[in-house]
C-alpha positions as a Markdown table, in Angstrom:
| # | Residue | x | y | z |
|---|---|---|---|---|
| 1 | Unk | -10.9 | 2.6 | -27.1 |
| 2 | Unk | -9.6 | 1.5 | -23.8 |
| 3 | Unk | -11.3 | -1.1 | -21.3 |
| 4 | Unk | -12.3 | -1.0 | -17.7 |
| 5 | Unk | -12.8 | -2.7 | -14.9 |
| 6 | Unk | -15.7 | -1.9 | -12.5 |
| 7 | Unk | -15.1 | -2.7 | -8.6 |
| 8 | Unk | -17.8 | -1.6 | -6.5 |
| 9 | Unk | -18.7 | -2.6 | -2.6 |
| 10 | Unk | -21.6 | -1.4 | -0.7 |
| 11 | Unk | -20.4 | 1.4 | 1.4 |
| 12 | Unk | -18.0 | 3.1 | -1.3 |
| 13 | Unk | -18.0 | 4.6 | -4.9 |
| 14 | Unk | -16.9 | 2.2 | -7.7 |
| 15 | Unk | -13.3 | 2.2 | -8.2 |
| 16 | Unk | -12.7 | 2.0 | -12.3 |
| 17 | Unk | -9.3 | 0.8 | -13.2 |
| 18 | Unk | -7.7 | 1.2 | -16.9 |
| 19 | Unk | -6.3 | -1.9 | -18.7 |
| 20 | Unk | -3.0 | -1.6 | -19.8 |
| 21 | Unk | 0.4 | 0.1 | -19.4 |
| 22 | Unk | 0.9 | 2.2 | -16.3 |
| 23 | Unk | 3.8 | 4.6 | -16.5 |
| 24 | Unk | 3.2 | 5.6 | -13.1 |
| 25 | Unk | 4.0 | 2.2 | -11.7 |
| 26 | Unk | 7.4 | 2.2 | -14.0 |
| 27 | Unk | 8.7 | 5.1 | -13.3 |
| 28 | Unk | 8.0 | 5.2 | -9.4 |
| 29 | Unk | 7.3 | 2.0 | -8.2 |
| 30 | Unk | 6.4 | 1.1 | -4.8 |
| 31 | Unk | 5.5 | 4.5 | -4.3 |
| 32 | Unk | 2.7 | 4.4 | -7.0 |
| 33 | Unk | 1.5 | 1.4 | -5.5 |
| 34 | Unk | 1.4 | 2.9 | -1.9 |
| 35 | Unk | -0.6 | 5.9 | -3.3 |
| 36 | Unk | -3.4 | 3.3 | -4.4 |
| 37 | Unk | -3.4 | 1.8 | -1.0 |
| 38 | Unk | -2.0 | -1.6 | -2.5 |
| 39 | Unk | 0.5 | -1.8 | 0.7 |
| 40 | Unk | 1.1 | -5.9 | 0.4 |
| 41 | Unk | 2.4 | -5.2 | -3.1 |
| 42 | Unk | 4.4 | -2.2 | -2.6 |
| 43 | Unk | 5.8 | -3.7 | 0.4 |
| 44 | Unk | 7.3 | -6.9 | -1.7 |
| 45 | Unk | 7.8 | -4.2 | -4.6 |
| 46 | Unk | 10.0 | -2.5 | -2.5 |
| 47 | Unk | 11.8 | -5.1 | -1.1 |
| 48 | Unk | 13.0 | -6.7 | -4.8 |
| 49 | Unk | 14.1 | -3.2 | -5.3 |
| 50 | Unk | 16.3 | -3.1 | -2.3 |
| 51 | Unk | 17.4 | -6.8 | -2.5 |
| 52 | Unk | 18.7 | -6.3 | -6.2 |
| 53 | Unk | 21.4 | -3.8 | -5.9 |
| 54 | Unk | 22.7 | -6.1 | -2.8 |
| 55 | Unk | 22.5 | -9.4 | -4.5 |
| 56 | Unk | 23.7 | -8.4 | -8.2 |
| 57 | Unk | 26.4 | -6.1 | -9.6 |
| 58 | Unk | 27.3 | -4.5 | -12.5 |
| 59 | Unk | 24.9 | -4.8 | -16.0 |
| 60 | Unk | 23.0 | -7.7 | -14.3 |
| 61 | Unk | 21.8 | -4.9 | -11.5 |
| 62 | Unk | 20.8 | -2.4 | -14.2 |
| 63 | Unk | 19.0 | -5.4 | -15.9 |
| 64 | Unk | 17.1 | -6.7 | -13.0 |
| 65 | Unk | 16.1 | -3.3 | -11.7 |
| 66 | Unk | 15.0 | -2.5 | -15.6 |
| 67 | Unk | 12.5 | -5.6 | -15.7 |
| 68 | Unk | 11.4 | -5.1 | -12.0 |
| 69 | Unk | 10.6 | -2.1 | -13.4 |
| 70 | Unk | 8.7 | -3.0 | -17.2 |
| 71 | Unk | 7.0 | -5.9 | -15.2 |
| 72 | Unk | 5.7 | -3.3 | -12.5 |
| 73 | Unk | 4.2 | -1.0 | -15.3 |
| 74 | Unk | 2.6 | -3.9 | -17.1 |
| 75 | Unk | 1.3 | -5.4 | -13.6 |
| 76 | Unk | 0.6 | -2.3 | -11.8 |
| 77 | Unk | -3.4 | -2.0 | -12.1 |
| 78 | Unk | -3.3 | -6.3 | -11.4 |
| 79 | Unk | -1.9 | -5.7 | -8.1 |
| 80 | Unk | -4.3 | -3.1 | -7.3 |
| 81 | Unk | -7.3 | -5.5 | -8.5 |
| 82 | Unk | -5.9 | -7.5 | -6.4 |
| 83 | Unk | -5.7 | -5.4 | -3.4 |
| 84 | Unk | -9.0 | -3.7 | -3.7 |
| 85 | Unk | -10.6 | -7.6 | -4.1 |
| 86 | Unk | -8.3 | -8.0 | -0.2 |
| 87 | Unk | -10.4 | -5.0 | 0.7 |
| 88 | Unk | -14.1 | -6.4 | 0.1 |
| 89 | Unk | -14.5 | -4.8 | -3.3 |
| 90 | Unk | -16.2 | -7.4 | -5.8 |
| 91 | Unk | -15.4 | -7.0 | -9.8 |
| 92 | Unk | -18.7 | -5.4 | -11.2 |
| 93 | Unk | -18.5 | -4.9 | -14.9 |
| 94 | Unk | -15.9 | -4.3 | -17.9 |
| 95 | Unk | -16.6 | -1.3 | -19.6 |
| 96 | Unk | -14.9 | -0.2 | -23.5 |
| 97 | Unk | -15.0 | 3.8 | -23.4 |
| 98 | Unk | -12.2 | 6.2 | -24.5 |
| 99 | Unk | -11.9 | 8.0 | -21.4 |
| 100 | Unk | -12.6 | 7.5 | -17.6 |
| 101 | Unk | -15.6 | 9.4 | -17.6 |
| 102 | Unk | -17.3 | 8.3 | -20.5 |
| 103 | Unk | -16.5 | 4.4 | -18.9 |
| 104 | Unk | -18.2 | 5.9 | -15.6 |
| 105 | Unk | -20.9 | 7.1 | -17.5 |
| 106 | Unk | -21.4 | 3.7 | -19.2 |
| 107 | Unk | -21.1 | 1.8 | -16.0 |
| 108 | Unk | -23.3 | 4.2 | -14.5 |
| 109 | Unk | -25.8 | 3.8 | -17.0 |
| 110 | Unk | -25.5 | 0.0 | -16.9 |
| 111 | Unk | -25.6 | -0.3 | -12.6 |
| 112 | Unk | -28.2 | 3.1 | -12.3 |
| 113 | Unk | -28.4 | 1.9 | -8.3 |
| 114 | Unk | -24.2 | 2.6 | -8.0 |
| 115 | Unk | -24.9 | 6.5 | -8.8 |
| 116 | Unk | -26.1 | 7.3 | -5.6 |
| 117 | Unk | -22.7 | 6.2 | -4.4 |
| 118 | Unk | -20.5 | 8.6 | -6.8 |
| 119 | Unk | -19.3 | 12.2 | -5.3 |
């Protein structure tokens, strides 16, 4: 069973965002956070990742980038809250389902007047 957060605003579908690890975020960074339109973060993201190489050497570079990295992929989906709540989207609901859809079809079922909204 995983958990989910609901974001919804007027004029858009909800946006439903998994707890937990993303690998996406680990293995790619400001790039994954670009893709979800979190700019701010990937922006600072990306910067870190281009000051550590300049400011460290050897097994301390490796190190840093490593827990850039980890800390990315446990943080990923909080910067995204974060950006979506920058973009006028307003934390709905927290839904336990196994799978995206089913937690869209429990939020759905919860908030009826959001399924208008869904594509």
């Amino acid at each position: 069973m995983k958990f989910f957060t609901a974001h919804t605003r007027l004029d858009r579908e909800p946006v439903l965002l998994a707890e937990g690890f993303r690998w996406g975020a680990f293995l790619f960074g400001p790039f994954w956070l670009f893709r979800h339109r979190a700019y701010i973060p990937a922006a600072l993201d990306a910067a870190i990742l281009i000051s550590i190489p300049v400011l460290a050497g050897g097994a301390w570079q490796v190190v840093l980038l490593l827990t850039a990295a980890i800390l990315l992929g446990l943080n990923g989906n909080d910067l995204r809250r974060w950006s979506l709540a920058r973009r006028g989207f307003l934390l709905s609901d927290v839904v336990a389902a196994r799978d995206a859809e089913a937690a869209l079809a429990t939020f759905l079922a919860r908030r009826p007047e959001q399924a208008s909204r869904v594509r």
